[in-house]
C-alpha positions as CSV (number, residue, x, y, z in Angstrom):
1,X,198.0,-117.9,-16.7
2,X,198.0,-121.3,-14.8
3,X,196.0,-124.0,-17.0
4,X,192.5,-124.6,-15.4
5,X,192.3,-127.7,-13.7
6,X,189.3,-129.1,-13.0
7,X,187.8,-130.4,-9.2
8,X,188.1,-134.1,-8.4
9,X,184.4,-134.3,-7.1
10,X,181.0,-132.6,-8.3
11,X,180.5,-128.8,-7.4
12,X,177.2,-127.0,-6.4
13,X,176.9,-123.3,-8.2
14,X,174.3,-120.7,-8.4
15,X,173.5,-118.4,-11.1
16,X,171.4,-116.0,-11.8
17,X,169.2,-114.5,-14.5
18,X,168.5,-110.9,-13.2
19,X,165.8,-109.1,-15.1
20,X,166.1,-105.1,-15.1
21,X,163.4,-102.8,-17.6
22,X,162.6,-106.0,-19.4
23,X,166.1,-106.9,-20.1
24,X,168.1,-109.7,-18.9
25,X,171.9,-109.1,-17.5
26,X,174.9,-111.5,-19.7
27,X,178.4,-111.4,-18.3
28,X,181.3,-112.9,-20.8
29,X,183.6,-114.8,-18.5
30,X,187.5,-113.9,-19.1
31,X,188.3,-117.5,-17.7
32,X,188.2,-120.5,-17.6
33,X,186.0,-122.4,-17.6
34,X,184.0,-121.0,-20.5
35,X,186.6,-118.5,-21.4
36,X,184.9,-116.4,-23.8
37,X,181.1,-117.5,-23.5
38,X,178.4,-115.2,-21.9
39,X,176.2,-116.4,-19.2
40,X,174.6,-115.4,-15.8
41,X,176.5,-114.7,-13.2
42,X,177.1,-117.2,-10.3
43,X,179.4,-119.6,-8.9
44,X,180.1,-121.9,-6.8
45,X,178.2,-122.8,-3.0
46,X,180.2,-122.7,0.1
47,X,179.9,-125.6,2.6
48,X,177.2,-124.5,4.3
49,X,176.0,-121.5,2.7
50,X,172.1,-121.6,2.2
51,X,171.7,-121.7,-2.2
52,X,169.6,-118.2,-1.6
53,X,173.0,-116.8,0.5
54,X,175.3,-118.0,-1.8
55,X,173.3,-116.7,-4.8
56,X,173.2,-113.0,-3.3
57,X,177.1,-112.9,-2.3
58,X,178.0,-114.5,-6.0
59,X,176.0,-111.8,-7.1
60,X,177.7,-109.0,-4.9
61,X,181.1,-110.5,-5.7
62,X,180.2,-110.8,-9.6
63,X,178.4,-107.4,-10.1
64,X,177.8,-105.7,-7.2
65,X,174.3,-105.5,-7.7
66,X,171.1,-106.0,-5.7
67,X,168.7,-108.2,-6.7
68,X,165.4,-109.9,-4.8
69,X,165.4,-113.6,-5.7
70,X,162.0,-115.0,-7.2
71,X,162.5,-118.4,-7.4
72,X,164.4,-121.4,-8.5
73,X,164.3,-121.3,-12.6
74,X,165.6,-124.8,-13.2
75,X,169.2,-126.2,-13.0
76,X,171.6,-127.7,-15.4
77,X,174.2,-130.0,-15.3
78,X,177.9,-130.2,-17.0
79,X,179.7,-133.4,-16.6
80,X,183.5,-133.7,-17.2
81,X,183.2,-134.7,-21.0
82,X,182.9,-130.7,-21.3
83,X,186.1,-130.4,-19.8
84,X,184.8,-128.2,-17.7
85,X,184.6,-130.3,-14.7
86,X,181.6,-131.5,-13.0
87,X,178.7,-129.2,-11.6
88,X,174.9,-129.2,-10.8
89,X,174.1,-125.1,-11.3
90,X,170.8,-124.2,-9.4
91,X,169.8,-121.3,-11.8
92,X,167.1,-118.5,-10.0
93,X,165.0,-115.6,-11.4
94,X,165.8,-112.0,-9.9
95,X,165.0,-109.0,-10.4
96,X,167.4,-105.9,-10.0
97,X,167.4,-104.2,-6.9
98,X,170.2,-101.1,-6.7
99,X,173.6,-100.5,-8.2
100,X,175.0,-100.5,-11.4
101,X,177.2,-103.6,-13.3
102,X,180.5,-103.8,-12.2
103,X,182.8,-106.4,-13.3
104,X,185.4,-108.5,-10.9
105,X,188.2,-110.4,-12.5
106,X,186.5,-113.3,-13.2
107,X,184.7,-111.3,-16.7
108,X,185.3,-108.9,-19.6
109,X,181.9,-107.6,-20.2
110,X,178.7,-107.5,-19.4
111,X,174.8,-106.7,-21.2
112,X,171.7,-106.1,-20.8
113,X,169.7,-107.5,-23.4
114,X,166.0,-108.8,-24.2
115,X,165.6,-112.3,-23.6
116,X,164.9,-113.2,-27.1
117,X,168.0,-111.4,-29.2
118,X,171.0,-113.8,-27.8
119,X,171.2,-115.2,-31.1
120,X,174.5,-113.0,-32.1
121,X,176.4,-113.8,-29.0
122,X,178.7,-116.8,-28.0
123,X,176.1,-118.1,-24.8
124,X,176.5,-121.1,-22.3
125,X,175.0,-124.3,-23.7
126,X,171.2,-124.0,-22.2
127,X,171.3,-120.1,-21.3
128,X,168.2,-119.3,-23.4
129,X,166.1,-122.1,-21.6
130,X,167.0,-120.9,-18.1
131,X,166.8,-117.4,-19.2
132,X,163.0,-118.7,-21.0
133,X,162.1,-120.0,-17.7
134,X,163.2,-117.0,-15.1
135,X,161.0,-114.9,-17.4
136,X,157.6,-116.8,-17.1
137,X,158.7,-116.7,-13.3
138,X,159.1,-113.3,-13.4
139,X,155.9,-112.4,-15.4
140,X,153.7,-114.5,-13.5
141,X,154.7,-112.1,-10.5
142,X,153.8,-109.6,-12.3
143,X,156.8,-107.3,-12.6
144,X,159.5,-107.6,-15.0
């Protein structure tokens, strides 16, 4: 496997925390970067892709899911010391839609779990604050 190299310039990504029966969706990415960690899914946005567009075909790419976007969570940065490379990710709420998890190359697994019991897993540095926020979102539109 070619060593990841990281882009020259910031990159723009989406993710998404995606609430189904109370439960938020993880997916453990089998690459780098964050080779081992769980997260949401997402990725990067395409020159000239709208954040809500590239949010729903990350999603479709990632999972093949469905979802109905409720609004912009909060974003997060990671700068280069990470090794990681540079990106602003726009994080959204969503709620599941239709279809069932499947995985692309880019992860190893995938689960549904409640928001508050990621304490056992290896998580993306500031997963349980986005994950925090997309639930008050969620809640305060009364529908998890």
């Amino acid at each position: 496997m070619a060593a990841f190299i990281p882009p020259p310039h910031p990159q723009l990504a989406v993710s998404a925390a995606i609430f189904r029966d109370g439960k938020v969706l993880l997916v453990r990415r089998a690459k780098s970067p964050a080779n081992g960690f769980y997260s949401l899914p997402g990725g990067r946005v395409e020159f000239g892709e709208s954040l809500h567009t590239a949010l729903h075909r990350e999603i479709d790419e990632e999972t093949g899911l469905r979802i109905e976007i409720a609004g912009l969570a909060g974003w997060r940065e990671v700068l280069p010391e990470t090794g990681r490379g540079q990106y602003l990710i726009m994080s959204f709420a969503a709620r599941w839609v239709g279809q069932e998890p499947r995985l692309n190359s880019e992860h190893d697994d995938f689960k549904w779990r409640a928001p508050d019991r990621l304490g056992d897993l290896k998580v993306t540095g500031g997963l349980q604050e986005v994950i925090d926020a997309a639930g008050r979102l969620i809640e305060a539109s009364g529908r998890l």
